[in-house]
Phi, psi and omega in degrees: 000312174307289206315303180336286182356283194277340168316299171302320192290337183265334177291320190230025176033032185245167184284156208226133168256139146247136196200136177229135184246088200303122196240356184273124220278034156278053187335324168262029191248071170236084196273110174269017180163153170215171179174166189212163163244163179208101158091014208100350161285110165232150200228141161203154180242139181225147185202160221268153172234163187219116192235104205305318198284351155325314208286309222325335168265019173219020174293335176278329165307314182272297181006294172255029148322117168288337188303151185297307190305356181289325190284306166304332157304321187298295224251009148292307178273261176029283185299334172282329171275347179243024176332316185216036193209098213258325192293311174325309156284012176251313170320299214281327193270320187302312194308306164301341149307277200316346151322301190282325191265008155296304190318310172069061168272163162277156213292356169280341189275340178241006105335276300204284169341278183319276241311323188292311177316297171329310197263072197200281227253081176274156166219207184260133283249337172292292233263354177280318177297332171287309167315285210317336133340299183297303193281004159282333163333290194296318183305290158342286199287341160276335194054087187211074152300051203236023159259310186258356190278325203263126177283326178322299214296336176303317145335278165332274142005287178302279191314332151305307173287356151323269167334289181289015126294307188275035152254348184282313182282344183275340167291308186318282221288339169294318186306307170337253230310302167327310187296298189292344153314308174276323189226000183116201183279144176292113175294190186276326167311314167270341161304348203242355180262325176305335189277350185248044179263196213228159172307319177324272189313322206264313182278346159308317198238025122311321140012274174275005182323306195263031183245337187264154153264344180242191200244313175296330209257341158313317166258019140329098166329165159189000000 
């Protein structure tokens, strides 16, 4: 937040807001300034926080927000209630479509919207195929051809899952390096479980390295 801060302040010489927008489930986790001193020097910076999980009782209200960012707070709180529940989140992910043509945005903006709720909200690969069905519906009954009709977006869709594969293989191959680090050479059974993880899964048990005494209680369920 400082360096932003002061970065800005030095590229265009103007006075500079800062705002941090807390997305993590720690309800008591709210930093709110940094600064340091030296020799008699103090420098400190303060700046207003916004903590996503507040909202949480409040989602059917952004919901019928026009503002956007309500809508993207919604579908933030959303992915965290619907975590381990793909139907459930596929009703939240659907609901939040028919949101944006409620809205009466324009189709770029309801581009631009979805593309996020999309990467925001993944789902399984039946139950994605099943959306997609849905938001042809949806379409029909606004005669709002502005999601499933653009190829662009499709495009799009690919050069992401481009991007998450290789942050998929550079977690694989980091987690690795940990594991042999901590307990020694991999054998093939886990090599083949690192290679079939989930993004999910790979930052659970980078997670847990330094909490186990064995290697099997790193993939341990819970």
């Amino acid at each position: 937040m400082f360096t932003y801060n002061y970065r800005l302040f030095d590229r265009y010489a103007r006075p500079v807001a800062s705002l941090a927008v807390l997305a993590d489930e720690d309800a008591g986790w709210r930093p709110d300034h940094y600064g340091f001193e030296v020799l008699g020097c103090r420098h400190t910076l303060e700046f207003p926080v916004v903590k996503l999980i507040d909202y949480a009782d409040r989602a059917e209200l952004l919901e019928a927000n026009p503002n956007p960012f309500a809508l993207v707070t919604v579908a933030h709180l959303r992915t965290r209630q619907t975590k381990n529940d793909p139907q459930a989140r596929y009703r939240a992910k659907l609901d939040l479509v028919r949101s944006l043509y409620r809205q009466g945005w324009d189709r770029q903006r309801v581009l631009d919207l979805f593309a996020v709720i999309d990467w925001m909200m993944r789902l399984p690969n039946v139950l994605e195929q099943q959306l997609w069905q849905a938001i042809e519906t949806v379409e029909g009954e606004t005669k709002m051809r502005y999601v499933t009709s653009v190829e662009r977006l499709a495009i799009q869709r690919g050069m992401q899952q481009g991007l998450e594969q290789g942050w998929l293989e550079g977690k694989i191959e980091g987690l690795e390096r940990l594991l042999v680090k901590r307990f020694g050479p991999l054998d093939e059974a886990t090599r083949k479980r690192l290679d079939m993880a989930t993004l999910e899964q790979l930052d659970c048990w980078t997670d847990r390295i330094l909490d186990v005494s064995g290697i099997e209680a790193v993939f341990e369920e819970h």
